[in-house]
py3Dmol code that shows the C-alpha trace and the ligand (Angstrom):
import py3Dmol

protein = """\
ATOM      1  CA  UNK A   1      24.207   1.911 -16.753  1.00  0.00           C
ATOM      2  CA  UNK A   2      22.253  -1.275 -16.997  1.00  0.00           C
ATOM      3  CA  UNK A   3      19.173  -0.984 -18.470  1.00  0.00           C
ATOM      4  CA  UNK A   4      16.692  -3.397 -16.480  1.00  0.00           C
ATOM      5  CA  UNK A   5      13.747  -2.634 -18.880  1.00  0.00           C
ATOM      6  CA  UNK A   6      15.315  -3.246 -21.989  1.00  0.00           C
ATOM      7  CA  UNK A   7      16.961  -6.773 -20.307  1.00  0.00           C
ATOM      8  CA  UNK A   8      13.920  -7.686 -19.511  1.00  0.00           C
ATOM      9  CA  UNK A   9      12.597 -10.842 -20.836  1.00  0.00           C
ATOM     10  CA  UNK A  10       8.929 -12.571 -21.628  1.00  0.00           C
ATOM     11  CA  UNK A  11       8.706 -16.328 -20.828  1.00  0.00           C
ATOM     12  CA  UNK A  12       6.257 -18.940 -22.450  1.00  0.00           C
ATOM     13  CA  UNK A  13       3.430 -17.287 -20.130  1.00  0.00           C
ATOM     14  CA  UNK A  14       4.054 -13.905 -20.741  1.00  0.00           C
ATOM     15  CA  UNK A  15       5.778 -13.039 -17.226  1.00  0.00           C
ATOM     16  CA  UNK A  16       8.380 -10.388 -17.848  1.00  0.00           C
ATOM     17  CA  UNK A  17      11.945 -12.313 -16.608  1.00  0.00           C
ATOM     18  CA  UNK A  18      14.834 -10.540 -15.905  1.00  0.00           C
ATOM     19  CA  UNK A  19      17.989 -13.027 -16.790  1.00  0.00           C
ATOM     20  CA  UNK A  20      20.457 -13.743 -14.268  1.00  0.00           C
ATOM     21  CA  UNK A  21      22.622 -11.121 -14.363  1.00  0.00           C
ATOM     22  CA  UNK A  22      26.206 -11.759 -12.979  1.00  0.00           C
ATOM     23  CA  UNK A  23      26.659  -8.924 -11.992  1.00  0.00           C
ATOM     24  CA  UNK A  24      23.772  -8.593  -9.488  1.00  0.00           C
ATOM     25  CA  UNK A  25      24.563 -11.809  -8.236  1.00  0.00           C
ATOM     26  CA  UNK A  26      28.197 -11.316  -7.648  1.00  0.00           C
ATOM     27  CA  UNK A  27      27.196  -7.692  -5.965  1.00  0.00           C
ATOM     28  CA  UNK A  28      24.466  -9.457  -3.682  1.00  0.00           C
ATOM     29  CA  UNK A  29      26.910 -12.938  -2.995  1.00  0.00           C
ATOM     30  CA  UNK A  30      29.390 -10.135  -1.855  1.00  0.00           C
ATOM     31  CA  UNK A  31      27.338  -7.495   0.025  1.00  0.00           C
ATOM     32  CA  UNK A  32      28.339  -8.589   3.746  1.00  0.00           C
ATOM     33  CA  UNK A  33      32.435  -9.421   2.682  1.00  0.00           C
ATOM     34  CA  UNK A  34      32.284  -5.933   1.689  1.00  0.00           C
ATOM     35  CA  UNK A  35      31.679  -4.747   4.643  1.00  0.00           C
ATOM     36  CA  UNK A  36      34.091  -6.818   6.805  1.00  0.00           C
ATOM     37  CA  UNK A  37      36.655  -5.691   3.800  1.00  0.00           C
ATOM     38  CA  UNK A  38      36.253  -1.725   5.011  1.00  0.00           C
ATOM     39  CA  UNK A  39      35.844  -2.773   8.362  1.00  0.00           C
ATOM     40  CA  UNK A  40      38.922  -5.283   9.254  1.00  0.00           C
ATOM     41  CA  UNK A  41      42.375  -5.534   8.794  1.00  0.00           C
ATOM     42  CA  UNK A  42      45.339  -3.039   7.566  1.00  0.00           C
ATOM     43  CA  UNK A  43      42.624  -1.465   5.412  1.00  0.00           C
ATOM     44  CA  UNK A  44      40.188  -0.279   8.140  1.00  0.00           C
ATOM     45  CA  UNK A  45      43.474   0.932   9.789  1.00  0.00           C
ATOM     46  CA  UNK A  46      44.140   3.244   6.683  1.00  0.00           C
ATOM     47  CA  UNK A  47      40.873   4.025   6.384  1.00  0.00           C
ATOM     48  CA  UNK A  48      40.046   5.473   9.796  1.00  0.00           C
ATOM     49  CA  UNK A  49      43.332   7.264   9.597  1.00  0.00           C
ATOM     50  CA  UNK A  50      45.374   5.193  11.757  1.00  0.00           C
ATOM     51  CA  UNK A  51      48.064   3.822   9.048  1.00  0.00           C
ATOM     52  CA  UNK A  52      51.827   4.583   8.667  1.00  0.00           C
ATOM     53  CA  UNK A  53      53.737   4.802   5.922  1.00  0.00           C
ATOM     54  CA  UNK A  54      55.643   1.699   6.677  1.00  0.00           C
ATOM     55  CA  UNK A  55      52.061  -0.575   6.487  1.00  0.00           C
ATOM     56  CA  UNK A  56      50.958   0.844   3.512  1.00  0.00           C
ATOM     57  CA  UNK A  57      54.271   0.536   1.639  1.00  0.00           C
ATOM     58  CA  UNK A  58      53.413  -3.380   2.764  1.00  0.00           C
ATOM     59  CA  UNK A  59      50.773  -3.857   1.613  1.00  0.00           C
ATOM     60  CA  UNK A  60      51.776  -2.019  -1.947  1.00  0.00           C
ATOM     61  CA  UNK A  61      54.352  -4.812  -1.791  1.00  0.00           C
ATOM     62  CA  UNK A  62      52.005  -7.657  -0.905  1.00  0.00           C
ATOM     63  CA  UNK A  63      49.166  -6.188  -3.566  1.00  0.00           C
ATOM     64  CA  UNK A  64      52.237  -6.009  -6.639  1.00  0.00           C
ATOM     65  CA  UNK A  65      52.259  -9.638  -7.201  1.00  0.00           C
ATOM     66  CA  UNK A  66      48.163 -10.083  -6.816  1.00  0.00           C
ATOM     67  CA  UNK A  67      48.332  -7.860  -9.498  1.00  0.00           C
ATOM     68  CA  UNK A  68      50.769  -8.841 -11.753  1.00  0.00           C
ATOM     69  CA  UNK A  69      49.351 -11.846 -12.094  1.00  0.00           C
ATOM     70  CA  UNK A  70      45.881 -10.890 -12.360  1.00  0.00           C
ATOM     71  CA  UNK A  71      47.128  -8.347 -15.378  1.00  0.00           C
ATOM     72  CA  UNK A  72      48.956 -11.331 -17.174  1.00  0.00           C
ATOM     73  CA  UNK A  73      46.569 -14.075 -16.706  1.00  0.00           C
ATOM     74  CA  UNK A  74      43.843 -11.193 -18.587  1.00  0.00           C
ATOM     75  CA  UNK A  75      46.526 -10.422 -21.069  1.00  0.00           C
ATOM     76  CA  UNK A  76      47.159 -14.199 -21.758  1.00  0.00           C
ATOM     77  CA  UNK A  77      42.947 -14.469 -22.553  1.00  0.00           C
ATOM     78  CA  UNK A  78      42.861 -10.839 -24.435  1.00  0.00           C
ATOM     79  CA  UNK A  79      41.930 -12.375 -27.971  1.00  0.00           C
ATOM     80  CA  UNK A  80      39.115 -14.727 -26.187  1.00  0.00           C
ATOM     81  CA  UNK A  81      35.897 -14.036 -27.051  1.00  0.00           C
ATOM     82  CA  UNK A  82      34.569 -14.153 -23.482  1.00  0.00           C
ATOM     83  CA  UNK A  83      37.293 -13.161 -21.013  1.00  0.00           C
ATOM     84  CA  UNK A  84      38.665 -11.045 -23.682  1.00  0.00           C
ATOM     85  CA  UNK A  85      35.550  -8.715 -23.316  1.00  0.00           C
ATOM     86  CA  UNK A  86      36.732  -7.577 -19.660  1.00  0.00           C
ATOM     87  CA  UNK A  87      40.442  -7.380 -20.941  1.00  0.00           C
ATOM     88  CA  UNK A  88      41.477  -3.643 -20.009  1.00  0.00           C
ATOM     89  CA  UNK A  89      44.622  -2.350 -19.875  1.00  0.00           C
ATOM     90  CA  UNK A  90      43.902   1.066 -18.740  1.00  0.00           C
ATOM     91  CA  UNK A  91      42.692  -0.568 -15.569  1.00  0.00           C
ATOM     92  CA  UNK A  92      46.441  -2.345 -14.809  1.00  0.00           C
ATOM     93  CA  UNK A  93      47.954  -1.528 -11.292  1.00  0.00           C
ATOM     94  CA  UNK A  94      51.545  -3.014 -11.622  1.00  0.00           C
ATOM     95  CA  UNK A  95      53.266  -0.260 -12.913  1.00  0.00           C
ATOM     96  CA  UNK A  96      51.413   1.984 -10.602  1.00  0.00           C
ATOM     97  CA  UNK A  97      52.253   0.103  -6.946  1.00  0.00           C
ATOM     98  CA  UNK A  98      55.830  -0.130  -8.173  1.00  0.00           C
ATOM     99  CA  UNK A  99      56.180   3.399  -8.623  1.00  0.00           C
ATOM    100  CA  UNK A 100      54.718   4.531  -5.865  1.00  0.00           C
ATOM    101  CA  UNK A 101      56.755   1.905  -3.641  1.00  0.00           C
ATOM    102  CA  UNK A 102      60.239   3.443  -5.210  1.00  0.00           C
ATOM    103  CA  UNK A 103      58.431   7.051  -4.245  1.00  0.00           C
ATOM    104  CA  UNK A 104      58.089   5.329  -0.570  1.00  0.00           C
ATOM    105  CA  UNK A 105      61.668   3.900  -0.562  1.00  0.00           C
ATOM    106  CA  UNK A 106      60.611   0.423  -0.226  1.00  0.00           C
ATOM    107  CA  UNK A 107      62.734  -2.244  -0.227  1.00  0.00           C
ATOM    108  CA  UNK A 108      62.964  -5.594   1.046  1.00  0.00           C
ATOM    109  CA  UNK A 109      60.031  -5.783   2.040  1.00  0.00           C
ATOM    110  CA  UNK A 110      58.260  -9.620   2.838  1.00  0.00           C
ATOM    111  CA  UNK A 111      55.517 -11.062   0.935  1.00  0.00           C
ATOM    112  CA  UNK A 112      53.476 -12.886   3.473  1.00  0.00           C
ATOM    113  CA  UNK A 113      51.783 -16.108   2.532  1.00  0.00           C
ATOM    114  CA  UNK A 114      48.227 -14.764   2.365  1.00  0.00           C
ATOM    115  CA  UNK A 115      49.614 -12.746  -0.923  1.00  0.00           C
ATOM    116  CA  UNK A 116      51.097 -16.536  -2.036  1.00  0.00           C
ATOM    117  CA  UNK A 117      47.710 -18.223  -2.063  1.00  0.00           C
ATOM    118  CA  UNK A 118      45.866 -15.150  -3.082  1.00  0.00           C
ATOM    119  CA  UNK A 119      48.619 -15.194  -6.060  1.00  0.00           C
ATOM    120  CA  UNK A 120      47.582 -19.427  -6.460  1.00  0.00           C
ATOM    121  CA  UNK A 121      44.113 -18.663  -6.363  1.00  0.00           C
ATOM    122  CA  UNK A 122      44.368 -16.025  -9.551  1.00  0.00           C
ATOM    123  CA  UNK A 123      46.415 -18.549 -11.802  1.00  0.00           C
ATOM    124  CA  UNK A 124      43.784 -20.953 -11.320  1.00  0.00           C
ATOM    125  CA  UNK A 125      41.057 -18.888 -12.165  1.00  0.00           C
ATOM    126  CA  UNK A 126      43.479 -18.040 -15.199  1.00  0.00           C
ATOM    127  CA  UNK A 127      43.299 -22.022 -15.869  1.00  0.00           C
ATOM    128  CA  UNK A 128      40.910 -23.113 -18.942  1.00  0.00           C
ATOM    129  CA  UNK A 129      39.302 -20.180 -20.471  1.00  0.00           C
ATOM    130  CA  UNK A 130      39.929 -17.734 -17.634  1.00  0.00           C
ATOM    131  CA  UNK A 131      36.029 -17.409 -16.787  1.00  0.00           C
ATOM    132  CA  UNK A 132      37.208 -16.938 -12.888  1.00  0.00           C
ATOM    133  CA  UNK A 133      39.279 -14.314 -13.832  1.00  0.00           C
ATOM    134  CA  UNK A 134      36.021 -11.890 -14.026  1.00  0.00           C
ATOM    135  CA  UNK A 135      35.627 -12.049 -10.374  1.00  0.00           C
ATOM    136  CA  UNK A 136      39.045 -11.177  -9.577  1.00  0.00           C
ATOM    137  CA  UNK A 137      39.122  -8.379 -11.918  1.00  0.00           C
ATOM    138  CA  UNK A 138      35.618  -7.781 -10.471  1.00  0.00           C
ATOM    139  CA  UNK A 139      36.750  -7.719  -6.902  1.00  0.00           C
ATOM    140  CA  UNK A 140      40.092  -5.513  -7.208  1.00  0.00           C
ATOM    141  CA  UNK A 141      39.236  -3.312 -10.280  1.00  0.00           C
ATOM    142  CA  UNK A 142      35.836  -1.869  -9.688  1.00  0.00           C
ATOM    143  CA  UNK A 143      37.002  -1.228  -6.033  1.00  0.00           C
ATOM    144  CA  UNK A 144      40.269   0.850  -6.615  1.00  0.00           C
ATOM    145  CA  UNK A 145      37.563   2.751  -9.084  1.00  0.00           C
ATOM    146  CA  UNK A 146      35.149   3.107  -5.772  1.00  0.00           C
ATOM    147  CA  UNK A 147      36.441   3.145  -2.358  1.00  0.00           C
ATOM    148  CA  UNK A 148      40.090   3.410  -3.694  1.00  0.00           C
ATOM    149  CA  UNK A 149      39.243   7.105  -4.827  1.00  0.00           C
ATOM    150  CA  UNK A 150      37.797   7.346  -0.930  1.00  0.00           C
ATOM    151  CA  UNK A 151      41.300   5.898   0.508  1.00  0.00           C
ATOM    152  CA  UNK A 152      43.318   8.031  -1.884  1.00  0.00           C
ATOM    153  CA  UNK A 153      41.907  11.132  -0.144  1.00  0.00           C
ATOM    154  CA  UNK A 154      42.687   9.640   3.067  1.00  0.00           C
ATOM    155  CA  UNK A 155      46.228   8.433   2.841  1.00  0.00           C
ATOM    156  CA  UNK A 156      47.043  11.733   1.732  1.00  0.00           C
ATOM    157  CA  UNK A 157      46.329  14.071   4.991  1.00  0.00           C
ATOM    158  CA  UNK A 158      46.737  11.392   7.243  1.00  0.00           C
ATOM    159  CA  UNK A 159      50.429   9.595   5.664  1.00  0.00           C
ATOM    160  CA  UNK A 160      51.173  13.207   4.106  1.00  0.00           C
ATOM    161  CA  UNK A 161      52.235  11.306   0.505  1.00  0.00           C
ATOM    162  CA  UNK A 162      52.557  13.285  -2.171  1.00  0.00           C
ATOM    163  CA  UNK A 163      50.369  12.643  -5.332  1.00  0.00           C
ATOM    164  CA  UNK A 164      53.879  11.042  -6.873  1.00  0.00           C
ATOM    165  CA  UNK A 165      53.369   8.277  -4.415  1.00  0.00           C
ATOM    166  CA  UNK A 166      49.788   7.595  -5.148  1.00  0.00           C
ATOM    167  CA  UNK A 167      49.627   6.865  -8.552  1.00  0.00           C
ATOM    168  CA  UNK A 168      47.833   3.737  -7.646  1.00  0.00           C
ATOM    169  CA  UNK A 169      44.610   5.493  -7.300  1.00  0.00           C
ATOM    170  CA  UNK A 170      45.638   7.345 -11.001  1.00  0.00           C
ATOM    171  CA  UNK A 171      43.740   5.758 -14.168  1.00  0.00           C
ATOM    172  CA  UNK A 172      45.595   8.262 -16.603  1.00  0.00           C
ATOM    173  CA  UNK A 173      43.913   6.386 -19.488  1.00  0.00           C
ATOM    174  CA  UNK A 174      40.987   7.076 -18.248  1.00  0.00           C
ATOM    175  CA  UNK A 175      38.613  10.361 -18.267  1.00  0.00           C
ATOM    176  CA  UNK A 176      35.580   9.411 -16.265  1.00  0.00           C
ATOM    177  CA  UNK A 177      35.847   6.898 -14.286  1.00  0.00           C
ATOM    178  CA  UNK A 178      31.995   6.584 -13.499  1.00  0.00           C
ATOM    179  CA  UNK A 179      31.310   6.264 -16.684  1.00  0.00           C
ATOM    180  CA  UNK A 180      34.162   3.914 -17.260  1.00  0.00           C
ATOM    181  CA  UNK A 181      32.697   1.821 -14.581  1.00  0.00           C
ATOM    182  CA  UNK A 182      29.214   1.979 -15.533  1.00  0.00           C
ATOM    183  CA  UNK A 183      31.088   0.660 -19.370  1.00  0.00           C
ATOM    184  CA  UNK A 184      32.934  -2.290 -17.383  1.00  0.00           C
ATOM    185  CA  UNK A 185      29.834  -3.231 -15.548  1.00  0.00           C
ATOM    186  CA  UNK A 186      28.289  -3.633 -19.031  1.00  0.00           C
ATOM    187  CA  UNK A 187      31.141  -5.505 -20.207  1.00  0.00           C
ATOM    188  CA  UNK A 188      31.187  -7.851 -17.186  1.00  0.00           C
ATOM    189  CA  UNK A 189      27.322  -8.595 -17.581  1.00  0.00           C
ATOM    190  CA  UNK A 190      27.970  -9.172 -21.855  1.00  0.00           C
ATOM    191  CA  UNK A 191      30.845 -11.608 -20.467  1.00  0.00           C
ATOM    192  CA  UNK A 192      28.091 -13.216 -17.947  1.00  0.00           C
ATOM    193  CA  UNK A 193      25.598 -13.936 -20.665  1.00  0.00           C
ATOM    194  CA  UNK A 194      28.166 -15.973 -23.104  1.00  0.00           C
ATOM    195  CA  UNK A 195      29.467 -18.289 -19.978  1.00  0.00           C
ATOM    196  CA  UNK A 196      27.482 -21.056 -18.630  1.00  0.00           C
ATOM    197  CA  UNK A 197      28.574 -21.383 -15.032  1.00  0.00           C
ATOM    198  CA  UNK A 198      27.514 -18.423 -13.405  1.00  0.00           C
ATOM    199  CA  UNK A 199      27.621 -20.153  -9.943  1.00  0.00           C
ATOM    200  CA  UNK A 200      31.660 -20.596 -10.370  1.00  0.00           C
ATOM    201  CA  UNK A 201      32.601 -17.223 -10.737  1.00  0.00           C
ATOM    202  CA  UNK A 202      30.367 -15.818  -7.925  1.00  0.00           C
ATOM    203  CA  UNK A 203      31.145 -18.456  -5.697  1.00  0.00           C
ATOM    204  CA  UNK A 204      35.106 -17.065  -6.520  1.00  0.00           C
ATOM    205  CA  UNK A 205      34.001 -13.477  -6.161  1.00  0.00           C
ATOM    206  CA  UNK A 206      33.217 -13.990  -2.570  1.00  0.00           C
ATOM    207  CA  UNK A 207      36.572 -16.348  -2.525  1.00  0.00           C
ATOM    208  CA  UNK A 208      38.468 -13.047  -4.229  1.00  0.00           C
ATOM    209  CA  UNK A 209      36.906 -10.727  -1.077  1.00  0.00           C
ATOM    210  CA  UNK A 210      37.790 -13.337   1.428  1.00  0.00           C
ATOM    211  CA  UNK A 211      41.493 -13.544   0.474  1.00  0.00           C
ATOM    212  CA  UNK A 212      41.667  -9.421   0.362  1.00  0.00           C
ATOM    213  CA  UNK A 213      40.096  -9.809   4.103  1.00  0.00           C
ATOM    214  CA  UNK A 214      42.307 -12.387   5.053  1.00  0.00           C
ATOM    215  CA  UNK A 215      45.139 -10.650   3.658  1.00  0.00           C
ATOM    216  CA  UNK A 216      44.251  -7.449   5.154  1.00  0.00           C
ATOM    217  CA  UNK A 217      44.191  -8.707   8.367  1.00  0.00           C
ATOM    218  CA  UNK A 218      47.704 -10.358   8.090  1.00  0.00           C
ATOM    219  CA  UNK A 219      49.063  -7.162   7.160  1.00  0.00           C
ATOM    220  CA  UNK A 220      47.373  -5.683  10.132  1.00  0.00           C
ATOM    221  CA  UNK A 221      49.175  -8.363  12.056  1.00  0.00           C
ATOM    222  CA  UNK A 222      52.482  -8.035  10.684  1.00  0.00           C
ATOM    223  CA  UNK A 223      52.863  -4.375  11.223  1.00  0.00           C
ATOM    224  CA  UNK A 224      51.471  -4.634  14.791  1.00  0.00           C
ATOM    225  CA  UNK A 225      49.121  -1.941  13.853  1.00  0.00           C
ATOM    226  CA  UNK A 226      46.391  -2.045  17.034  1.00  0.00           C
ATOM    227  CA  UNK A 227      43.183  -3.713  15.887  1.00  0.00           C
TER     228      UNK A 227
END
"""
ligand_1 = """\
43
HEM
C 38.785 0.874 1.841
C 37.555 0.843 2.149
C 36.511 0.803 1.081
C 35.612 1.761 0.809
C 35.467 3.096 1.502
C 34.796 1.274 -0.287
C 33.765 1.969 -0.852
C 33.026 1.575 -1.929
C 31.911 2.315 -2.522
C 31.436 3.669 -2.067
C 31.446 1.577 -3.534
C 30.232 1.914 -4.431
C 30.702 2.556 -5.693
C 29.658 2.680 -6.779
O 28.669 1.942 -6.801
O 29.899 3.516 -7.654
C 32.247 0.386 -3.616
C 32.085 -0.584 -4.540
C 32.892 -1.689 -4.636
N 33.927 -2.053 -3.799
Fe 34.523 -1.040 -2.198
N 35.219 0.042 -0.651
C 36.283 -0.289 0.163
C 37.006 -1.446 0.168
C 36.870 -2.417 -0.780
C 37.666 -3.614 -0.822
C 38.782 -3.969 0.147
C 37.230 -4.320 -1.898
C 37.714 -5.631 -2.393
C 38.956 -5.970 -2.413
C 36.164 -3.562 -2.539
C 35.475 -3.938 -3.662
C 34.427 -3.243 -4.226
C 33.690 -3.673 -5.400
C 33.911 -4.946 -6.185
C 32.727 -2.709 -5.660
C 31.705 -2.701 -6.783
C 30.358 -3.223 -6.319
C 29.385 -3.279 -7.469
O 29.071 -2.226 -8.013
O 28.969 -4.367 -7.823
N 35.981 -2.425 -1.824
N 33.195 0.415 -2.615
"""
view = py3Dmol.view(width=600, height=400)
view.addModel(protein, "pdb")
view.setStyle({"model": 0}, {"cartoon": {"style": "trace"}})
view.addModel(ligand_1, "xyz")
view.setStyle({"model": 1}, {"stick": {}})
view.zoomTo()
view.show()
């Protein structure tokens, strides 16, 4: 956990300060997309129960690339002093959503072009030294560790998969995942106090929740689930 005590600090007048933390920011900048991302779109649909197999195999197809890139554009800033601190490979998805989308005999299914810009928008925040790339990572990783454990339960009674198609919600590599979060939250906020422009990466935090709405809701579309 963060410990607000010990990040407290004293200014010139001896008023306790707390630094801007990144994390709190991007949490708070985020709060409201949140809830439109549970409440709209293919994921709502899943969510209350209302889903079929055939949706959520599309949107495992539609999330593979968001992920692949988001896993190599990390990988390509592993050895950087900053990025590199939120560099985890235990936390990739890639493998995952293509094995459970071979359990779900998926195939030729259409990437729609909300996944194509969502896709863009990761290899720029790649661009430079990758500072952007802690929202995304942000954004997708600490929610399959949250509400992805919630969804998991879910799509289980009400799509009857098997565990061998869910692997997506699996982190193997790792034992406890609220303590792993509560680690990667402390890794995020170490990242946020060796970067200078906090303001960019929340700003693309609530960018990195938009496109997952906006995506969500195309997937909705396309698979003329009711809305
Ligand atoms: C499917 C419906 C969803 C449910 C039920 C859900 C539920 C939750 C819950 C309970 C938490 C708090 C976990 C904790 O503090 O330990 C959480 C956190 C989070 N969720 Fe979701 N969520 C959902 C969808 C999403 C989506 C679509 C995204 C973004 C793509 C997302 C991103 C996040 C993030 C980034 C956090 C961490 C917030 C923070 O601690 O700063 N969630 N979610």
């Amino acid at each position: 956990m963060l410990d607000r005590v010990d990040s407290d600090h004293i200014d010139r007048a001896g008023r306790s300060v707390r630094p801007a933390s990144l994390l709190e920011a991007m949490r708070e900048r985020t709060k409201a997309l949140h809830v439109t991302a549970e409440r709209t779109g293919i994921v709502a649909e899943l969510l209350r129960g209302r889903g079929t197999r055939e949706a959520y195999a599309l949107l495992l197809r539609n999330l593979l690339p968001v992920y692949e890139t988001l896993e190599a554009e990390l990988l390509r800033h592993a050895a950087s002093p900053v990025t590199g601190l939120i560099v985890r490979p235990e936390l990739n998805r890639s493998a995952a959503i293509a094995a459970d989308l071979a359990q779900l005999d998926a195939t030729n299914l259409p990437l729609l072009p909300e996944t194509i810009a969502y896709v863009g928008a990761i290899r720029e925040a790649g661009g430079g030294e990758g500072h952007a790339l802690l929202a995304h990572a942000y954004t997708r990783y600490l929610g399959d560790l949250s509400g992805g454990q919630i969804i998991k339960k879910i799509l289980a009674r009400s799509l009857e998969l098997r565990p061998e198609a869910l692997s997506f919600y699996d982190f193997p590599a790792i034992a406890d995942i609220p303590r792993f979060k509560d680690a990667y939250r402390v890794s995020l906020e170490r990242a946020g106090t060796r970067m200078a422009e906090h303001d960019v990466v929340i700003e693309e935090a609530a960018t990195a929740f938009q496109l997952n709405i906006t995506l969500s809701q195309a997937l909705q579309q396309a698979t003329g689930l009711a809305g």
